[in-house]
N, C-alpha and C positions, 0 to 999 in steps of 0.2 A: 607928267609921268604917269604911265598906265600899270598897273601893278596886273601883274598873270593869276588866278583861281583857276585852281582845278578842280571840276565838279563832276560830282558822279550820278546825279542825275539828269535828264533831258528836262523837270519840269522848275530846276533850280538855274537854268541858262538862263531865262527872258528875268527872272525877279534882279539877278544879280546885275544882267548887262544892263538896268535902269540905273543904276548907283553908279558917277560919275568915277571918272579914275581905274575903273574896272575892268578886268576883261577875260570873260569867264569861257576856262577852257571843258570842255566835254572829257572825260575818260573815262572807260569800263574797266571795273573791276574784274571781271571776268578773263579780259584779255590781258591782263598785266605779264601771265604767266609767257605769253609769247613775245610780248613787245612793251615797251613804256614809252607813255606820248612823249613827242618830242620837246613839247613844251615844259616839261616836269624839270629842264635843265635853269630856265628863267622864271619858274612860279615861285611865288613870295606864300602861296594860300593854301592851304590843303582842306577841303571839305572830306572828311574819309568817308567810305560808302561800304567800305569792313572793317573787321575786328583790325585791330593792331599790327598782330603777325601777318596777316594778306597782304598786307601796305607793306610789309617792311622793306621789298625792295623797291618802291615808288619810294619812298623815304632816302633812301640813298643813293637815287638819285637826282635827287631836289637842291643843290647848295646853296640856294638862295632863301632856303622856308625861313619864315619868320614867323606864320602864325598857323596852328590847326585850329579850325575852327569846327567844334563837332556838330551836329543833328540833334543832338540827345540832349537832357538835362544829366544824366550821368555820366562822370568820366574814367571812374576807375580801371576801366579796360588800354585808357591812355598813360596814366599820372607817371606811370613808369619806363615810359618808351620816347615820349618828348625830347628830341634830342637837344643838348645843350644850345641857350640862345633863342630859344623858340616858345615864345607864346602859346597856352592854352586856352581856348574859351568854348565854353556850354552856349546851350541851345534854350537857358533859361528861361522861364516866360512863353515857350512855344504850346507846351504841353500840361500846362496848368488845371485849366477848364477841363479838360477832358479827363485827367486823371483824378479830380477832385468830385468828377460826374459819375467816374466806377465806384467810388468810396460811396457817393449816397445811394449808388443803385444796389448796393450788397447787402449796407445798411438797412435801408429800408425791407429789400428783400426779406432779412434774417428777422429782424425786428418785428415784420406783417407775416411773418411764418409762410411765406408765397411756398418753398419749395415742398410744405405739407403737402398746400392745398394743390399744387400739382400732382401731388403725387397722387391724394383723393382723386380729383379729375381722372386721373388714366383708369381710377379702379372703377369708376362709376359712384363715388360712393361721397353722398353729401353729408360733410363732419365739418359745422362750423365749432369753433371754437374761439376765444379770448384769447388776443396778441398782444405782447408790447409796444410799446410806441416811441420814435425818436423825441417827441416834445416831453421836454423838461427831461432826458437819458442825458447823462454826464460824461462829455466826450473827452477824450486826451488824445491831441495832435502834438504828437512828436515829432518836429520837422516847421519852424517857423520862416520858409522860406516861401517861395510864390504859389508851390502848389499847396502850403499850409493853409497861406490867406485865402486862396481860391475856394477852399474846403468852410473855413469858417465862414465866410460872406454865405455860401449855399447854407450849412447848419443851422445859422442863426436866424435863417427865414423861416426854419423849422422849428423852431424854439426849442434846441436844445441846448446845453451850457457847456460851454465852451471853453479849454483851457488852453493854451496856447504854451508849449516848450521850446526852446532855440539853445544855443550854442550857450548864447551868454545874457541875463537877465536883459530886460529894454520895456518902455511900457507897451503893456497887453500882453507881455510874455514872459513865463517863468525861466528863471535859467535850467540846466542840466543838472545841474547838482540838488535841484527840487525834486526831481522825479522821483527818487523813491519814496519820499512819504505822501505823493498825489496819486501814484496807483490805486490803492485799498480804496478809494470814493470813488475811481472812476468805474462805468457799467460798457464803457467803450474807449479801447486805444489806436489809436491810427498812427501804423509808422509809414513818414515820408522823409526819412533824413536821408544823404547821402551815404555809398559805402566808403568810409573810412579805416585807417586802423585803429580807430576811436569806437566806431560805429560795429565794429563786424562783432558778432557774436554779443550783442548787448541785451539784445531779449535772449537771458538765459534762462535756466531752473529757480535762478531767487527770483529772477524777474516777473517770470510768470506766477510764481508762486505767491509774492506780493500781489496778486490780482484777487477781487470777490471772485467767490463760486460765480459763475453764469455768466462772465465777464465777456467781452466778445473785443478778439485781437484783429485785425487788419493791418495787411502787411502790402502796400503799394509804392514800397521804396526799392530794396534788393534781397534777394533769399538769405544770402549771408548775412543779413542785422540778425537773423531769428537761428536759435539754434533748433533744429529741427527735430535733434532727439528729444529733446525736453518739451516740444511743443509737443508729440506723436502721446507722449507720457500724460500729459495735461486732459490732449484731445479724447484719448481711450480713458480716460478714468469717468468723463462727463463732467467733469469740472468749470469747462471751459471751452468756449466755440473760437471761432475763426474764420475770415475770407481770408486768400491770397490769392496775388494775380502772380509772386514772385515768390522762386523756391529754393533751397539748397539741398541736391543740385538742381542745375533747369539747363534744359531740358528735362522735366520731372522722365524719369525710364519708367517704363509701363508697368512693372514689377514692385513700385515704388509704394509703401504702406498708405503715405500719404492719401493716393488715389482710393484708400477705401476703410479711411480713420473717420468716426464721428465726429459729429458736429463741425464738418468744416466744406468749404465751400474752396474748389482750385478753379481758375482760370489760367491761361496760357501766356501771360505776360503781356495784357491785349488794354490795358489801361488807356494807355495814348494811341490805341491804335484804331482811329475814328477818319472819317471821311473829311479829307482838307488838313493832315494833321502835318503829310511834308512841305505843301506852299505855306503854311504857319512858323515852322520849321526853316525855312529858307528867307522868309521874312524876316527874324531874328537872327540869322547867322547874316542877310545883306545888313545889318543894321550896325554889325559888331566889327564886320571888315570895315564899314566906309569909316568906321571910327577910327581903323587902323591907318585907313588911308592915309587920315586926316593928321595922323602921327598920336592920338589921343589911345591910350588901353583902353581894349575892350573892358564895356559893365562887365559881362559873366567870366573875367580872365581868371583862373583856377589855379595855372602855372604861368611862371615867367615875370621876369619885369623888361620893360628898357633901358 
């Protein structure tokens, strides 16, 4: 039996059609609005290539879906549109390294004061001065999943110290219900949890506020963990620095305070968006279909059973 995928990329056909049992169909999203393949009536696969609502009409007309499989390690834009019967799974694993590579490039940036000394450079004007350092700085990784571990393996080559948070204690890892008295030691917190209804709005005013003066927040998960008024509060007072590649809202609008709050450092949501990162990405999603094939649930399955 050959099971139908519908893929939305040209560079996800050749990885896919190696995985036995498969047979990976091409569609544009783009053209959905005029036409829908005609294969979408026998595809069992859905790889989406947009937000939810673009797909919705590819969605109904699929009666045979039995698994989306996404791109992304996030899924909250799906966890509500999954129609009944139908398997969810993540991109887990694809985007690890690379997001765990912005977290030490910010790091270290914020920490070696780089954005001073740029800034000296454009004036002409030589001002060395005395930085901090990530060896022996006390990190809090919020988020003990793959791009958690990917981040401690990098830190700890750095000799910094290392605390490890997750859902539910395990060894190397505190539970959730620790966090609030390991803030006040930390000098750096790094969120990478997903967004849940658990998760949204968790870095609030006590959150931050439980943090030392000088503390430096990273947010490389979704805009929505961090509440943003209270973070803007933190940020203006000088209390408290910050990277983010993820914002509420994002699209950050040009108008937007954030864009010109101290002590913080924005990016565009460009974490995992590194060279090789969709054949990575399509590697991990072949990997979770043949398990489907095979009749076995996918590792990253988020929603659904059989």
């Amino acid at each position: 039996m050959t099971i139908t995928v519908l893929v939305p990329h040209d560079e996800g056909v050749p990885v896919l059609a190696d995985v036995p049992g498969i047979r990976p169909v091409r569609y544009r999203v783009e053209a959905l609005g005029d036409a829908l393949p005609a294969e979408a009536a026998d595809a069992e696969v859905l790889i989406p290539g947009a937000r939810s609502a673009a797909l919705r009409p590819l969605l109904e007309a699929m009666p045979r879906l039995r698994l989306i499989q996404l791109l992304s390690a996030g899924a909250e834009d799906w966890t509500d549109t999954v129609p009944s019967g139908v398997l969810l799974s993540t991109c887990r694993g694809a985007h690890g390294g690379s997001t765990a590579e912005w977290v030490m490039a910010v790091l270290l940036s914020e920490l070696r004061g780089l954005p001073g000394f740029a800034e000296a450079q454009r004036a002409g004007t030589w001002s060395p001065e005395t930085t901090r350092t990530l060896q022996g700085r006390r990190v809090l990784v919020v988020g003990a999943g793959d791009v958690g571990h990917q981040l401690h393996r990098r830190l700890a080559a750095f000799d910094a110290q290392v605390t490890m948070v997750g859902l539910s204690p395990r060894d190397g890892v505190e539970g959730v219900e620790q966090l609030p008295a390991l803030l006040a030691d930390a000098d750096v917190v790094v969120l990478l949890v997903p967004l849940t209804s658990r998760t949204r709005g968790m870095v609030d005013a006590a959150f931050l506020a439980a943090l030392a003066d000088g503390a430096l927040l990273v947010n490389a998960s979704r805009g929505a963990v961090v509440d943003t008024g209270a973070l803007l509060a933190e940020l203006g007072s000088g209390r408290l620095r910050a990277a983010l590649d993820v914002t509420d809202p994002e699209p950050l609008p040009p108008e937007h305070p954030l864009w010109t709050a101290p002590n913080v450092v924005v990016t565009p949501h460009v974490a995992g968006a590194v060279s090789g990162a969709r054949w990575r990405s399509y590697r991990v999603a072949a990997a979770e279909i043949e398990r489907y094939v095979l009749g076995e649930l996918p590792d990253n399955l988020v929603q659904g059973e059989y």
